[in-house]
C-alpha positions as CSV (number, residue, x, y, z in Angstrom):
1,X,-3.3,7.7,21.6
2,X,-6.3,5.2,21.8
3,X,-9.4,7.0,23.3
4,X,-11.1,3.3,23.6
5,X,-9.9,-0.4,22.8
6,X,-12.2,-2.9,21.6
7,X,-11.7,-6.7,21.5
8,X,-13.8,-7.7,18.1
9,X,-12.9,-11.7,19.0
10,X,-13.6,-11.9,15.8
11,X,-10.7,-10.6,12.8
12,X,-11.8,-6.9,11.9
13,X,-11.8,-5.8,8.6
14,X,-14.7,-2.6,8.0
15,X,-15.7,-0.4,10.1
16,X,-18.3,3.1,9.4
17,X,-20.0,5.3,11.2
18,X,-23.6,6.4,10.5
19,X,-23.3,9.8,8.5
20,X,-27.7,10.8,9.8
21,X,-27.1,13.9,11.8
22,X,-29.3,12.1,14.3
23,X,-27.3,9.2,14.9
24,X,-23.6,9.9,14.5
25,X,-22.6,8.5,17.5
26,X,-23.7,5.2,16.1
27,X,-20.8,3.0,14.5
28,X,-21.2,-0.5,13.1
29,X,-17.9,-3.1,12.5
30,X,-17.7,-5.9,10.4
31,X,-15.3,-9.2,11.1
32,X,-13.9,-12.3,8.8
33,X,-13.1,-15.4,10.3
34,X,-12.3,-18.7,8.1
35,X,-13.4,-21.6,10.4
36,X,-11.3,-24.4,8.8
37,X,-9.9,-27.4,10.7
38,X,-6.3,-26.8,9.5
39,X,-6.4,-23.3,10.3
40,X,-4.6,-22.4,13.0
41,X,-4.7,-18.5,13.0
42,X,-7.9,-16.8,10.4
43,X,-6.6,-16.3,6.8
44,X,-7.0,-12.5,5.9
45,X,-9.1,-11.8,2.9
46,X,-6.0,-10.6,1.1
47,X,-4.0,-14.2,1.5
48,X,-3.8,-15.8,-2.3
49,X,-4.1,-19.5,-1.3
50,X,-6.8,-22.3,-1.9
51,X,-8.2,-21.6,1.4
52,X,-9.1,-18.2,0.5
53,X,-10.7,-16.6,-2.2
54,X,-11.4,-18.6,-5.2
55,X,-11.1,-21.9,-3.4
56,X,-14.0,-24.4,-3.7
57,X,-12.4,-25.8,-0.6
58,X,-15.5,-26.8,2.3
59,X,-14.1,-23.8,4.4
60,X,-16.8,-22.0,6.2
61,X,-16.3,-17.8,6.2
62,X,-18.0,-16.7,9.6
63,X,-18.7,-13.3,10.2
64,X,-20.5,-10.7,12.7
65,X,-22.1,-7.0,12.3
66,X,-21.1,-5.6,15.7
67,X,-23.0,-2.2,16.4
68,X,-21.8,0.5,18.9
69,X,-22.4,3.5,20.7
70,X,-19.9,5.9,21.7
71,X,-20.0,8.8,23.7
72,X,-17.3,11.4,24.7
73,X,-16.3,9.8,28.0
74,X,-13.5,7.7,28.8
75,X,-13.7,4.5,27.3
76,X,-17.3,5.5,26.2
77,X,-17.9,2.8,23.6
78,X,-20.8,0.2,23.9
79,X,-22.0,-2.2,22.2
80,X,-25.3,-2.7,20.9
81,X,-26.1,-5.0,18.7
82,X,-24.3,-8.7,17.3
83,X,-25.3,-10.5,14.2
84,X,-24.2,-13.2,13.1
85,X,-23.4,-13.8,9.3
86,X,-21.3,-14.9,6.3
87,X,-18.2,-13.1,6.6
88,X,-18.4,-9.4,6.0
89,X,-15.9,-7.6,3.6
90,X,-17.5,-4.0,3.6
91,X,-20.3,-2.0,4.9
92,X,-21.8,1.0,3.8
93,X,-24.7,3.7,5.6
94,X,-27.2,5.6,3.1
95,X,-26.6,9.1,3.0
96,X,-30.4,9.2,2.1
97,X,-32.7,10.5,5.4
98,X,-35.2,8.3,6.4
99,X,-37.7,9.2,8.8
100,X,-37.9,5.2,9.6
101,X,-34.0,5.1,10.2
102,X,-30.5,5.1,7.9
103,X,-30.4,1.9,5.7
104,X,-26.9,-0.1,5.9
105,X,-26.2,-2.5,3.0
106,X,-23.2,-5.4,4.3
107,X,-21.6,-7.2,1.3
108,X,-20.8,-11.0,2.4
109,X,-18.8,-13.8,1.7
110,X,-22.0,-15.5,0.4
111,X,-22.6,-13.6,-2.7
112,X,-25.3,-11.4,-1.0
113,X,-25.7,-8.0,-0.3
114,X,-28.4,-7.3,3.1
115,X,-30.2,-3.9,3.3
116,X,-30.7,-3.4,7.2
117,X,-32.6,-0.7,8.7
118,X,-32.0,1.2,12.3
119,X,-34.8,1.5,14.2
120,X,-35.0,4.6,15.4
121,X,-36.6,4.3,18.8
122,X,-34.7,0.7,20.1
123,X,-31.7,1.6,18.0
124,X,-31.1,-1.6,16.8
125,X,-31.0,-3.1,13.1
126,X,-33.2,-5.4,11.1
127,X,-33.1,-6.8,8.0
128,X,-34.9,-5.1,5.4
129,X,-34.1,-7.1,1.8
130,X,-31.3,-9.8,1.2
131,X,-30.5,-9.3,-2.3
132,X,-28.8,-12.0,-4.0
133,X,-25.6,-10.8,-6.7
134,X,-23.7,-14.0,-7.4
135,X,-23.3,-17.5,-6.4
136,X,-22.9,-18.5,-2.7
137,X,-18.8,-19.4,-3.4
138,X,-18.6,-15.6,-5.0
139,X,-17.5,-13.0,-2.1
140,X,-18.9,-9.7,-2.3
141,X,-16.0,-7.2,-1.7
142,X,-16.8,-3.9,-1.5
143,X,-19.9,-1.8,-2.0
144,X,-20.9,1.7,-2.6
145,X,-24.0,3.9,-2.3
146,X,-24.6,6.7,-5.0
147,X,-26.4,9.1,-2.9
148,X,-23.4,10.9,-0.7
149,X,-24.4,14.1,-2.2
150,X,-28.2,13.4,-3.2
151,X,-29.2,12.7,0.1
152,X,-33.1,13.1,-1.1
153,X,-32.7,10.0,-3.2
154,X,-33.0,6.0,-2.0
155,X,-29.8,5.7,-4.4
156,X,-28.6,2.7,-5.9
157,X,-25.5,0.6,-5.1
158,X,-22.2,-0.6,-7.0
159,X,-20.7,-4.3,-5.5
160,X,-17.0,-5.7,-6.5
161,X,-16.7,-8.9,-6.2
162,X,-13.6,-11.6,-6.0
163,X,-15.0,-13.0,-9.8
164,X,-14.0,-9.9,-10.8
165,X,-17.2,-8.8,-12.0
166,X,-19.4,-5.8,-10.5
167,X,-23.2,-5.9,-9.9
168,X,-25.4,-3.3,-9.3
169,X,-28.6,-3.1,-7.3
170,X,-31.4,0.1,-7.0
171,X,-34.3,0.5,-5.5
172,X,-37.9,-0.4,-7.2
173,X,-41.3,-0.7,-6.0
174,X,-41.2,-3.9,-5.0
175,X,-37.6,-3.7,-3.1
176,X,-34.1,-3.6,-3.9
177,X,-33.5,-5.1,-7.0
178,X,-30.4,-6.8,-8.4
179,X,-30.1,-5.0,-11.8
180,X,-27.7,-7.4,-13.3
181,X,-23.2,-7.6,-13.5
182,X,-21.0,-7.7,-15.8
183,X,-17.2,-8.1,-16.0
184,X,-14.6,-6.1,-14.8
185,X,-11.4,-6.9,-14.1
186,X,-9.1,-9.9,-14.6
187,X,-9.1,-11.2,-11.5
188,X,-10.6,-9.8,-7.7
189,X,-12.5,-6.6,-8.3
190,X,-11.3,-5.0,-4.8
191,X,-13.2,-2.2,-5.1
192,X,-16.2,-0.3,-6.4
193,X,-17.4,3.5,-6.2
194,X,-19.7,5.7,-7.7
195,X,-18.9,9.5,-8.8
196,X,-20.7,11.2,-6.2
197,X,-21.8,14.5,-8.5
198,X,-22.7,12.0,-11.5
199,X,-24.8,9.0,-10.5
200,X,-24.1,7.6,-14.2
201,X,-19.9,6.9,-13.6
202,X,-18.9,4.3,-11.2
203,X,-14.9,3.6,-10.8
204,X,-13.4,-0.1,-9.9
205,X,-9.8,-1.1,-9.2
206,X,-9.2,-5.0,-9.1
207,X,-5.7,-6.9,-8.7
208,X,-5.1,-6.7,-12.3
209,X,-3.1,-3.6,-11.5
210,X,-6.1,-1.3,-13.3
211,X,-8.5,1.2,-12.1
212,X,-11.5,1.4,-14.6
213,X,-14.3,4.3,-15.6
214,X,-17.7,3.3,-16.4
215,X,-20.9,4.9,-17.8
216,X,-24.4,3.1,-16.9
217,X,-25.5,5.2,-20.1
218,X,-23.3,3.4,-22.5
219,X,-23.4,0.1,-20.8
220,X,-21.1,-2.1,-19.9
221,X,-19.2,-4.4,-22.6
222,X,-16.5,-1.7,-22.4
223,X,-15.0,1.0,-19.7
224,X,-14.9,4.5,-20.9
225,X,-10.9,4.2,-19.8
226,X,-8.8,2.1,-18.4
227,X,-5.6,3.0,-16.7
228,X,-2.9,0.7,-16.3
229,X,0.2,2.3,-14.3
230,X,-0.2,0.8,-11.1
231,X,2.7,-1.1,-9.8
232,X,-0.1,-3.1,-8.2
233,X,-3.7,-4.3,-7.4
234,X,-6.1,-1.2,-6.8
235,X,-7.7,-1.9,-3.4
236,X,-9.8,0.8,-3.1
237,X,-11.2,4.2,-4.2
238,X,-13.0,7.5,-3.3
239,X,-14.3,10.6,-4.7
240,X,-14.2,13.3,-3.2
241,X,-17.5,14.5,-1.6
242,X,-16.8,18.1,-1.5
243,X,-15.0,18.9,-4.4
244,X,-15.5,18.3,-7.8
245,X,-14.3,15.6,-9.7
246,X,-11.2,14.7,-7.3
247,X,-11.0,10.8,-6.4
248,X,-7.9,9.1,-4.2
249,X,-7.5,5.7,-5.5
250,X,-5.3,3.5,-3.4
251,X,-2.9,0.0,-4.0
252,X,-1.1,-2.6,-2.6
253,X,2.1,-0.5,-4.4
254,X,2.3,1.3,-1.1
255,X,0.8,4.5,-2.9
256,X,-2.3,6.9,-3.2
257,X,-2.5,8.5,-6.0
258,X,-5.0,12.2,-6.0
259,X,-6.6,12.1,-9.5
260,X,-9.0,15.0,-11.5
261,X,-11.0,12.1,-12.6
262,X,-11.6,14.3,-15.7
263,X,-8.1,13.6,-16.8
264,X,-7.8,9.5,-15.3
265,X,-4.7,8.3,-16.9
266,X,-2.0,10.6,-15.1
267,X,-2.0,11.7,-11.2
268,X,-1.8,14.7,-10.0
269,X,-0.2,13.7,-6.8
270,X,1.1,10.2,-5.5
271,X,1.6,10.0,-2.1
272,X,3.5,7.1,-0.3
273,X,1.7,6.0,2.8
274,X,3.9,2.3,3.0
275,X,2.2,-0.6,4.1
276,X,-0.3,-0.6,1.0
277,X,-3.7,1.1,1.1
278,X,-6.6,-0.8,1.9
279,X,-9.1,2.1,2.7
280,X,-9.1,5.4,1.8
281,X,-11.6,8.2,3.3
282,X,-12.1,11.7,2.6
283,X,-12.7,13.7,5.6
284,X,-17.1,14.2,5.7
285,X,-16.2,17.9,6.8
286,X,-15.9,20.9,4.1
287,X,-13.4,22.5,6.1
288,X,-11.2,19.8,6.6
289,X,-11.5,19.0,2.7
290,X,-8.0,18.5,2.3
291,X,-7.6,15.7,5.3
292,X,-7.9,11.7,4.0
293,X,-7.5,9.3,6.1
294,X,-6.0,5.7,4.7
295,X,-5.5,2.0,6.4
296,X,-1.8,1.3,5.4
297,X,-2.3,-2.6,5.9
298,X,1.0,-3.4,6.7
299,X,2.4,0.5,8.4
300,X,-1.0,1.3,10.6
301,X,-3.2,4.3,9.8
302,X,-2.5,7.7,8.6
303,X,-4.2,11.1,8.1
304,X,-2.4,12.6,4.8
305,X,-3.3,16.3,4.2
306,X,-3.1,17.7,1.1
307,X,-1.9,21.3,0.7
308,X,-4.5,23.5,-1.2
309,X,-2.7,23.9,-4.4
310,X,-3.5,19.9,-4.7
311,X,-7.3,20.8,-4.3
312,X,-7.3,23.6,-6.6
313,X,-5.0,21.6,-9.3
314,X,-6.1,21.0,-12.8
315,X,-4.1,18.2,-14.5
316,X,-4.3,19.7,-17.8
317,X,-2.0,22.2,-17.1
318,X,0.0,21.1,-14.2
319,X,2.6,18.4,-13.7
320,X,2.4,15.6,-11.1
321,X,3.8,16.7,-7.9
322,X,5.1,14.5,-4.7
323,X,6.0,16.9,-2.4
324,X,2.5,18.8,-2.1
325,X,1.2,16.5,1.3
326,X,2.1,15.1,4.8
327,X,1.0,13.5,7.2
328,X,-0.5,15.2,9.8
329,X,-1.3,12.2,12.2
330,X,-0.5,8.2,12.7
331,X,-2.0,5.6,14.6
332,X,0.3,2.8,15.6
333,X,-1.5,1.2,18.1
334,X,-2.5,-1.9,16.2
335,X,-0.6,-4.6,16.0
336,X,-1.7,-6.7,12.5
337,X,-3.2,-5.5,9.0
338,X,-4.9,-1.9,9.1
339,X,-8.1,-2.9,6.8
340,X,-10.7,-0.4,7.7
341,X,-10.9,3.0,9.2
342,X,-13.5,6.0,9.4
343,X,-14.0,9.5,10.4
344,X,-16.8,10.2,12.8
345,X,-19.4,12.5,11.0
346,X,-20.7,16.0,12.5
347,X,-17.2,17.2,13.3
348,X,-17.3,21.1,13.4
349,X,-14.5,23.5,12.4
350,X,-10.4,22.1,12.8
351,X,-10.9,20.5,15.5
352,X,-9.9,17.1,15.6
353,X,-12.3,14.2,14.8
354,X,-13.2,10.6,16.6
355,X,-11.9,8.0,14.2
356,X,-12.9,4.4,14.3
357,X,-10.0,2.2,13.1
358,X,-9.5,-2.0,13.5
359,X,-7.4,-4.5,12.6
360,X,-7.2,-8.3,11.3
361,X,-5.0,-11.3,13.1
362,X,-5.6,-9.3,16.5
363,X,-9.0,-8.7,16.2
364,X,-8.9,-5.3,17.9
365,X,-10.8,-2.2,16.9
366,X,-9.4,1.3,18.0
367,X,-10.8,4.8,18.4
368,X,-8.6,7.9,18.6
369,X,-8.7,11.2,16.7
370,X,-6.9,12.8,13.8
């Protein structure tokens, strides 16, 4: 059941809350809207027409960065902050504790990537860098920080973008630089993350139907693997920030599949969610280290817990398995594409956790817990 109902007027596609100990009650959203004169309803990033990604059409991508305070009673959302902007296809928070506030870095529909700060006394953002990664028509898809589990670092950051090549960006002494890209994938690059215990491998999955490794060490004219058995695009991926070399890579296919990213090219577990998966989440608790949480696009959102012998699996010696998860909670509530979800950080023991969820053509943005 909805705890709070928000109206984002504009379509919602990210949302994340701020993982600093000191701020998790902070939460920002990001929403797409195509302003077009023959539009009648906003196009989803996902639609495959000339007046979406790709197009050199005139169509203007609007887009806010909605902040938000919640607190534990009824209805207890507010909202703090609006910025206006290109249109916003992902956000991430820094791991890395600042003592000036967390940095959040928005990828746009403007080929940019802006580094904001919180300020920690009026609890509000400001810009800190635009960096630049491609051309204005180039959207920036997805983005990812390196620094989940080196939280004394500035960390660097990995962005997908709909040319199908990724860029990355890390810090210098004069600011956030924009290291250079190169190309990834056929066609959209949906998705970008890093390996969170190895700051040198980042992971993409694009709607070429592949998911791809890379090592920064050996550069980039070719992936260290490629694997090519989904029935679909790869929309998104995550490794696991608690255990060891476990990622849950997501696709249009209606599937997400559990890998050891040691082993890449076979699962060791596929689990159906329907709808397609357009975000995945690993819960930020150790304890609850077996929960994920995934926007099914088309089938709402979905809490899918993994039993243990899934955690503990090696996929050397063991054969994939499909019947070794279920789903432990769904959220119905929303009424048009699930695009992004996430678990509130802090969360203590099994109880269940605050979960920030919205959705596209109704523009509506949901908290409840899982």
């Amino acid at each position: 059941m909805s705890v709070a109902h928000i109206d984002t007027e504009y379509s919602a596609d990210s949302v994340e809350f701020c993982p600093d100990t000191r701020y998790t009650d902070l939460f920002v959203c990001g929403t797409y809207q195509l302003a077009s004169p023959s539009a009648v309803e906003p196009l989803s990033p996902l639609d495959q027409s000339d007046d979406t990604i790709g197009s050199t059409a005139p169509h203007k991508r609007l887009g806010r960065c909605l902040l938000y305070k919640c607190s534990s009673q009824k209805d207890g959302v507010k909202e703090l902050q609006r910025i206006e902007y290109p249109a916003i296809l992902d956000m991430k928070w820094s791991h890395h504790r600042c003592d000036d506030g967390p940095l959040l870095a928005i990828a746009d529909a403007a080929g940019c990537v802006d580094v904001h700060r919180l300020d920690s006394i009026e609890t509000r953002l400001s810009l800190h860098q635009k960096v630049t990664c491609a051309p204005e028509s180039v959207l920036c898809l997805s983005l990812d920080w390196s620094n989940r589990r080196h939280i004394e670092q500035l960390g660097s950051i990995v962005v997908s973008r709909s040319d199908g090549q990724l860029s990355r960006i890390t810090p210098s002494p004069s600011g956030w630089e924009h290291l250079g890209s190169w190309p990834a994938h056929d066609f959209e690059a949906w998705i970008a993350a890093w390996n969170y215990y190895d700051e040198n491998l980042i992971y993409s999955g694009g709607d070429d139907c592949k998911m791809k490794g890379w090592d920064i060490r050996q550069g980039f004219s070719q992936p260290i693997f490629i694997n090519k058995r989904f029935d679909a695009g790869v929309t998104t991926i995550q490794c696991h920030p608690h255990v060891e070399h476990l990622l849950a890579a997501g696709s249009y296919d209606d599937s997400v599949r559990i890998f050891d990213i040691r082993y890449p090219l076979r699962p060791l577990i596929s689990v159906n969610v329907g709808g397609g998966a357009w975000r995945v989440k690993w819960h930020p608790n150790l304890k609850r280290k077996e929960d994920l949480v995934v926007a099914c696009m088309h089938d709402g959102f979905k809490v899918v817990r993994l039993h243990d012998s899934v955690i503990a699996m090696s996929s050397v010696e063991e054969e994939p398995v499909d019947d070794k998860w279920s789903i432990t909670t769904r959220f119905d509530e929303h009424a048009s594409l699930a695009y992004g979800v996430d678990w509130k950080s802090g969360s203590v023991g099994d109880e269940s956790t605050l979960i920030a969820s919205c959705s596209f053509y109704d523009h509506a943005m949901h908290l409840w817990r899982g």
